[in-house]
C-alpha positions as CSV (number, residue, x, y, z in Angstrom):
1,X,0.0,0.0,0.0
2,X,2.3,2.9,1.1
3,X,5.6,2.9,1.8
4,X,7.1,4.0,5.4
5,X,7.7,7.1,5.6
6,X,7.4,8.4,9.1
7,X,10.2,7.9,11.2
8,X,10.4,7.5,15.2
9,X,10.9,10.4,16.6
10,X,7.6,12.0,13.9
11,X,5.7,8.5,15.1
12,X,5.9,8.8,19.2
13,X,4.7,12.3,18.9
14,X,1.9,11.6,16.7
15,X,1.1,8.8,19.0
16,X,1.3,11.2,21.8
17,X,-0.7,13.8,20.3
18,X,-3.4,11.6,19.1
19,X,-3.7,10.0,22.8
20,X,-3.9,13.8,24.1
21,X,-6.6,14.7,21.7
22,X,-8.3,11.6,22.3
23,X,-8.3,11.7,26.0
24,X,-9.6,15.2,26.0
25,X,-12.6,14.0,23.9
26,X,-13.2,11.7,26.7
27,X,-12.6,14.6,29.6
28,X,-14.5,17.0,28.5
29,X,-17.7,15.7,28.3
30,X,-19.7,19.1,28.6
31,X,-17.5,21.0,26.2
32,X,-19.4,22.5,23.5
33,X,-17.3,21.5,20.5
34,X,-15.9,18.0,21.9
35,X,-16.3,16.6,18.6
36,X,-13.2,18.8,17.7
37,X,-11.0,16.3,19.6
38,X,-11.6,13.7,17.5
39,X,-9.2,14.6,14.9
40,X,-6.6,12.8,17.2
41,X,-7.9,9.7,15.4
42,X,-5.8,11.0,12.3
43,X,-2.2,11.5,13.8
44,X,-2.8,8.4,16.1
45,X,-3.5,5.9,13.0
46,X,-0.7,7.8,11.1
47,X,1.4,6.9,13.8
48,X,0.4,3.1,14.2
49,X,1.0,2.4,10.7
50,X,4.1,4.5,10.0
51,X,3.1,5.8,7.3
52,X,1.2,9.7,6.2
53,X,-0.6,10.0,3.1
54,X,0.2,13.5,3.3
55,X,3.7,13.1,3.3
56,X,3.5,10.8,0.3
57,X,1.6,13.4,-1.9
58,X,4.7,16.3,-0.5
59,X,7.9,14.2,-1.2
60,X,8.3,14.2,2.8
61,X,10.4,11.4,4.8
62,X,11.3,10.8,8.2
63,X,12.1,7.4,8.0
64,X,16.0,6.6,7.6
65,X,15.0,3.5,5.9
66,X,12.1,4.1,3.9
């Protein structure tokens, strides 16, 4: 499918980005735009499979091996 192109460093941020968004979904329950956090789903699933679309389309890569 795509090739790797996020490297560590770039994936443990997004992971720990996504899990911050994501949690603050869950603790603000009575926020009026809450659905906002859910965006953390993008940089979390970017994360777990090492790889960005977006970088793909830009020529971008992180990854010393890819």
């Amino acid at each position: 499918m795509f090739s790797t192109n996020v490297g560590s460093i770039d994936r443990i941020l997004r992971i720990v980005v996504g899990l911050a968004l994501l949690a603050g979904f869950f603790m603000n329950a009575d926020a009026q735009y809450r659905w906002l956090y859910l965006i953390g789903i993008v940089p979390l699933a970017t994360g777990l499979m090492k790889t960005c679309p977006l970088y793909s389309i830009f020529g971008i890569n992180t990854c010393p091996r890819g």
